[in-house]
C-alpha positions as CSV (number, residue, x, y, z in Angstrom):
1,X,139.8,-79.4,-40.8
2,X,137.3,-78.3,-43.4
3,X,136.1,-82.0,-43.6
4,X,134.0,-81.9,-40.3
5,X,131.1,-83.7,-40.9
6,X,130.3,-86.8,-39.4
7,X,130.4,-89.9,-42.1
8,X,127.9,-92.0,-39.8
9,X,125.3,-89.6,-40.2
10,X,125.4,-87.7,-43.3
11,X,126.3,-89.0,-46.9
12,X,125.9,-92.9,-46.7
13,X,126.0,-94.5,-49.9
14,X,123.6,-97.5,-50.3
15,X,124.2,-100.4,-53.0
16,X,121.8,-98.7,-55.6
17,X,124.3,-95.3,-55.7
18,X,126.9,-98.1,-57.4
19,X,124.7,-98.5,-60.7
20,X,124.7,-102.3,-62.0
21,X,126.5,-105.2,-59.8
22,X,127.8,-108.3,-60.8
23,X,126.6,-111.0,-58.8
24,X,130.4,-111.4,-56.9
25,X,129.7,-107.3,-56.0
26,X,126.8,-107.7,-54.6
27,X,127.9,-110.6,-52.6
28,X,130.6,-108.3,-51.1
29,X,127.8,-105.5,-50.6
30,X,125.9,-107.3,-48.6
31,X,129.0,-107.9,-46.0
32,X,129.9,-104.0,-46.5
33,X,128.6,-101.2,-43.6
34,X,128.1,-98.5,-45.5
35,X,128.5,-96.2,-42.0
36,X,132.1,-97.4,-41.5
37,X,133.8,-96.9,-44.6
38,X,137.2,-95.1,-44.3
39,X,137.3,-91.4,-45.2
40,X,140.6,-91.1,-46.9
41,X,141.6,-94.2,-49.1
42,X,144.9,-94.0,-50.5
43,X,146.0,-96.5,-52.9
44,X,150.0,-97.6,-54.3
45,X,148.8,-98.6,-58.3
46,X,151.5,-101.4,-58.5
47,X,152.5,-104.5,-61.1
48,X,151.6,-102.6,-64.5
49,X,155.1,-103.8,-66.0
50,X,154.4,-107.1,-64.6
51,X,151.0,-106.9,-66.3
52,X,152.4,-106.8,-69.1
53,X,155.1,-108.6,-69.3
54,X,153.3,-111.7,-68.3
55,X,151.1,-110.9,-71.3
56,X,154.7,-110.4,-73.9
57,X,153.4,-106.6,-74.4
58,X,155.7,-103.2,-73.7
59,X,155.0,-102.1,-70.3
60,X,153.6,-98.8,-71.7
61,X,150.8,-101.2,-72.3
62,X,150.7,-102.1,-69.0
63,X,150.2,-98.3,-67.8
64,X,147.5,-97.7,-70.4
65,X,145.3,-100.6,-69.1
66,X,146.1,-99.6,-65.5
67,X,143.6,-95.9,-66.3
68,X,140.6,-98.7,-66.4
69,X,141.8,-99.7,-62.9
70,X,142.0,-96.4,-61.7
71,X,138.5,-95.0,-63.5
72,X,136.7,-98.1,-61.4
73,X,138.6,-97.0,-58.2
74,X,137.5,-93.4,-58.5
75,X,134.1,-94.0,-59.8
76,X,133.1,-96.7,-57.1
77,X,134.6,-94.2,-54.2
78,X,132.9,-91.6,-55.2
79,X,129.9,-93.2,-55.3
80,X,130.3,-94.7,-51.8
81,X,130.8,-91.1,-50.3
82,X,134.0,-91.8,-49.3
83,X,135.5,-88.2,-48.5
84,X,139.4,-87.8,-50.7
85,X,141.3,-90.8,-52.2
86,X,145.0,-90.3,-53.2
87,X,146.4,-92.5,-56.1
88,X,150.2,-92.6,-56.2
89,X,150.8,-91.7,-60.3
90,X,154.2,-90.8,-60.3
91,X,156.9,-90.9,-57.8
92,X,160.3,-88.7,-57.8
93,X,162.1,-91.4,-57.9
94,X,160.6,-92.6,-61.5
95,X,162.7,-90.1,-63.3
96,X,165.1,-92.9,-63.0
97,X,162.6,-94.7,-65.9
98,X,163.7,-95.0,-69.6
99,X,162.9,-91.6,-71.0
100,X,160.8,-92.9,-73.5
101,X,158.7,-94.7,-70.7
102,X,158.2,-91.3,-68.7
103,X,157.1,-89.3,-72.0
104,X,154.3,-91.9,-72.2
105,X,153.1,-91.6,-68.6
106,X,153.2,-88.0,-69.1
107,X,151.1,-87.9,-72.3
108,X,149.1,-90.9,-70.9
109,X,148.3,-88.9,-67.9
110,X,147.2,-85.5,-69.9
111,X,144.9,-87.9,-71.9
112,X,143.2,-89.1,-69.1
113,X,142.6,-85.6,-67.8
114,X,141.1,-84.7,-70.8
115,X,139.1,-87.7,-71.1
116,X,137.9,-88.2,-67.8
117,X,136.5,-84.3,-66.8
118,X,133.3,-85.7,-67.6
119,X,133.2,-88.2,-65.3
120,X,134.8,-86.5,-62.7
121,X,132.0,-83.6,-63.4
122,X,129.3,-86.1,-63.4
123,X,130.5,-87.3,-60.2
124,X,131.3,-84.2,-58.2
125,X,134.6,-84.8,-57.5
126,X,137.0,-82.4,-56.9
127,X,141.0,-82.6,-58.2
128,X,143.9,-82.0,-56.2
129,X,147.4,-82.6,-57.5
130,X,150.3,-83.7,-54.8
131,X,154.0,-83.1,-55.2
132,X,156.6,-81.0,-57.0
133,X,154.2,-79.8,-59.7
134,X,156.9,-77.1,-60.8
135,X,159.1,-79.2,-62.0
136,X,156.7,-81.3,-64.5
137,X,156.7,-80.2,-67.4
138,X,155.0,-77.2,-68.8
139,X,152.2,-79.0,-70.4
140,X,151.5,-81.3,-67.5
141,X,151.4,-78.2,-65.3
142,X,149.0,-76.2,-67.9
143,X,146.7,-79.7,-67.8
144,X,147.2,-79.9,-63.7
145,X,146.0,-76.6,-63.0
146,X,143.2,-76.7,-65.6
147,X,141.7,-79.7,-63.9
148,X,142.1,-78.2,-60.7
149,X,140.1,-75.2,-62.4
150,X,137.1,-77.4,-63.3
151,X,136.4,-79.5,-60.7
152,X,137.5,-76.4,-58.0
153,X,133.6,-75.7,-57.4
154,X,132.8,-79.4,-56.6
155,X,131.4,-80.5,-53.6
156,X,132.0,-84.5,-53.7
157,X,135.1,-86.5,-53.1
158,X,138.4,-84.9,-53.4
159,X,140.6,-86.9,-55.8
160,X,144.6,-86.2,-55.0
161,X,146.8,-87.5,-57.8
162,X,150.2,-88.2,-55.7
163,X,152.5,-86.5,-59.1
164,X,156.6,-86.2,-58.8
165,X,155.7,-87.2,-55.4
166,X,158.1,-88.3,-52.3
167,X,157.2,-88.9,-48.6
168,X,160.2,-87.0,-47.7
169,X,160.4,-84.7,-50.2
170,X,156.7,-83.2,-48.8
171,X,158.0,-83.2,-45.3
172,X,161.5,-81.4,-46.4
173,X,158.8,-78.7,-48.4
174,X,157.0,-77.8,-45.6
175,X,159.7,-77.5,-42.8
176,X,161.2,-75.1,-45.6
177,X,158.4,-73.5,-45.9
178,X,157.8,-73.4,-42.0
179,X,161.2,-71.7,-41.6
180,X,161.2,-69.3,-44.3
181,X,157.2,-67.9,-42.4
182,X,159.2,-68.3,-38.8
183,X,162.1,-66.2,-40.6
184,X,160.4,-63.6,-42.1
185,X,158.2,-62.7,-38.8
186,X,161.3,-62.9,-36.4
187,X,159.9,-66.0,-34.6
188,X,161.8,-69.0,-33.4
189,X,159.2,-71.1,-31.6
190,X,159.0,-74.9,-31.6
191,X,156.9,-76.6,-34.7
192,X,154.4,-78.8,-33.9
193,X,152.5,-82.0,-35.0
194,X,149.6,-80.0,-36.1
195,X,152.0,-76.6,-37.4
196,X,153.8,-79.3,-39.7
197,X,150.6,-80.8,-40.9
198,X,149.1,-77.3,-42.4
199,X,152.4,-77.4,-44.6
200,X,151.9,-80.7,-45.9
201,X,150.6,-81.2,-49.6
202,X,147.2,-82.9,-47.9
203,X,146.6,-80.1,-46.1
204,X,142.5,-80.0,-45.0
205,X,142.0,-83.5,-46.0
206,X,141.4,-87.0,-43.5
207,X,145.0,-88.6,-43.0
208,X,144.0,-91.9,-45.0
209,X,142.4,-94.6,-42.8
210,X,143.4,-96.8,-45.6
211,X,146.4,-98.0,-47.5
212,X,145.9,-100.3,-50.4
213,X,148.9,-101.6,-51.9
214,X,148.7,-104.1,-55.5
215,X,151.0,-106.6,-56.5
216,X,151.9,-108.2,-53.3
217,X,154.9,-105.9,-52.3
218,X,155.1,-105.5,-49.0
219,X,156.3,-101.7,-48.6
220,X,154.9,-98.3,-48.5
221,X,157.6,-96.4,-51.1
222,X,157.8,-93.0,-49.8
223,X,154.4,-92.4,-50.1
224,X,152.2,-90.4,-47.5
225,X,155.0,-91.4,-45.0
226,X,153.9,-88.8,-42.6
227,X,149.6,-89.4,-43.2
228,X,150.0,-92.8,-43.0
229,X,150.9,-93.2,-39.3
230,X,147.5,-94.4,-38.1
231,X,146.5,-96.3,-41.5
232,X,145.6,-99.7,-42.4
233,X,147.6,-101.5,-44.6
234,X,146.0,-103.8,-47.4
235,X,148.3,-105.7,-49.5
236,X,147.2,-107.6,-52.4
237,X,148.7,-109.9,-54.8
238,X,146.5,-108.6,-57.7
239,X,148.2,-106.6,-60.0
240,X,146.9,-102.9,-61.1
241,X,145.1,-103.8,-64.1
242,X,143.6,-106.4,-62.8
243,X,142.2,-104.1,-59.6
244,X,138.5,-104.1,-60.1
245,X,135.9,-103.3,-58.3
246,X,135.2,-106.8,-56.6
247,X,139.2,-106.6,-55.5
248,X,138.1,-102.9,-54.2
249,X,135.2,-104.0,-51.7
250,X,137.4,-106.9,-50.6
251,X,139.5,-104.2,-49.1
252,X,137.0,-102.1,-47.6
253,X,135.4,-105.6,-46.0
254,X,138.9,-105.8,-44.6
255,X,139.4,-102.6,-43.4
256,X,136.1,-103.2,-41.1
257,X,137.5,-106.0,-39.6
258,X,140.2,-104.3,-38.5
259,X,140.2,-103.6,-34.6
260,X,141.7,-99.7,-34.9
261,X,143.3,-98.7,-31.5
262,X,145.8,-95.5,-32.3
263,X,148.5,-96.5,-29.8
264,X,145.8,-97.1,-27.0
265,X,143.8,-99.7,-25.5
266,X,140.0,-100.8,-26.9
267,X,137.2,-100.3,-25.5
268,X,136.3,-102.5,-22.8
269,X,139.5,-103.6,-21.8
270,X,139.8,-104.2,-17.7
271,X,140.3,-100.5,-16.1
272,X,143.5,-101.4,-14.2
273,X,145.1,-101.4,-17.9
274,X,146.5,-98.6,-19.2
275,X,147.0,-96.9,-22.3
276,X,149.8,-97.6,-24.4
277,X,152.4,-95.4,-24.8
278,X,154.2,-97.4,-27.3
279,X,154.4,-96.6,-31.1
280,X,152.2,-99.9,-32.3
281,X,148.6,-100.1,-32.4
């Protein structure tokens, strides 16, 4: 992987990289180790309908004041050093919305591409777009590729926006993709863990140490199904536009309290013990 560097020793963020803090934030700060934060953060951006509908607005309104949620997400990451965070925009299965609802999310997101390239410029960050981008529509792709354009010579975090995006979908590309190589050079040998992972969408990146879900659901929705194997899971009942950056370091205080075994046994533990071979932690 092209992301080799070790985050103990190179890249810490420290409180001052975060600008002003409220005094909640720095409370949190104080907790946080700024040498064990998790490389890849990806995050489910759940309850903007139920934003809004406990407020009587449309649910469009809901989306639109979710993009503060998400500018404080990427800002603060990026800031921390953390390596690539993946935000789950739009899933294939939300073509099932109202049209009128999906013609907003797609302007909504083109918007907030324009809008936000200074920001992303000013933080270094660099765009990468997940999912079936050829079938969004033309605009969306002409925006998609634009941003990936800009930000291509950027050295900070990478920033994957998960768009038409499905767990299974991604793994369905990239055996396809596997056995149309294999087909074309005559070769029939077995794929591997490693083989499949060069296919995937994420290819280069961290699989995400962490998975942040909002508004309490307790499910992953075909999201990263593959990456997330090894990942913790934070569940919150907060809903999206309410996600700040208090509810952010809350999740990264939890993640470091998280004992992280990978199947095996933790350090320490009475030699006569062996590894587990079992699919838990």
């Amino acid at each position: 992987m092209p992301h080799s560097h070790n985050p103990k020793t190179l890249h810490v963020a420290t409180t001052s990289s975060l600008g002003p803090v409220t005094p909640e934030e720095a409370s949190l700060l104080e907790k946080l180790d700024f040498t064990r934060l998790p490389r890849h953060v990806a995050v489910i951006m759940d309850g903007n309908g139920r934003w809004a509908q406990k407020r009587h607005l449309p649910r469009i309104a809901g989306h639109r004041s979710g993009t503060q949620s998400a500018r404080i997400t990427i800002e603060t990451c990026a800031r921390l050093k953390i390596e690539a965070l993946t935000l789950y925009v739009f899933s294939v299965e939300n073509w099932r919305r109202p049209q009128t609802e999906i013609d907003f999310l797609m302007a909504l997101l083109r918007e907030y591409l324009r809008k936000e390239m200074p920001l992303l410029q000013k933080n270094n960050i660099r765009m990468r777009f997940l999912g079936r981008i050829a079938e969004l529509p033309v605009g969306v792709q002409n925006d998609v590729r634009d941003a990936m354009e800009k930000t291509a010579a950027n050295q900070g975090m990478v920033l994957c926006v998960a768009l038409n995006y499905g767990g299974r979908a991604e793994i369905v590309d990239a055996v396809n993709a596997i056995l149309s190589e294999h087909h074309g050079h005559g070769r029939s040998n077995k794929i591997t863990e490693e083989q499949l992972s060069r296919y995937l969408y994420t290819d280069g990146l961290p699989d995400p140490d962490l998975l942040i879900r909002t508004s309490g659901e307790m499910r992953v929705s075909n999201f990263l199904l593959w990456q997330i194997a090894y990942a913790e899971i934070f569940v919150t009942e907060t809903l999206w536009p309410d996600f700040n950056r208090a509810r952010l370091l809350e999740a990264l205080l939890e993640f470091q309290k998280r004992e992280r075994r990978y199947g095996g046994i933790r350090e320490g533990a009475p030699s006569d013990e062996k590894p587990a071979r079992a699919a838990g932690n």
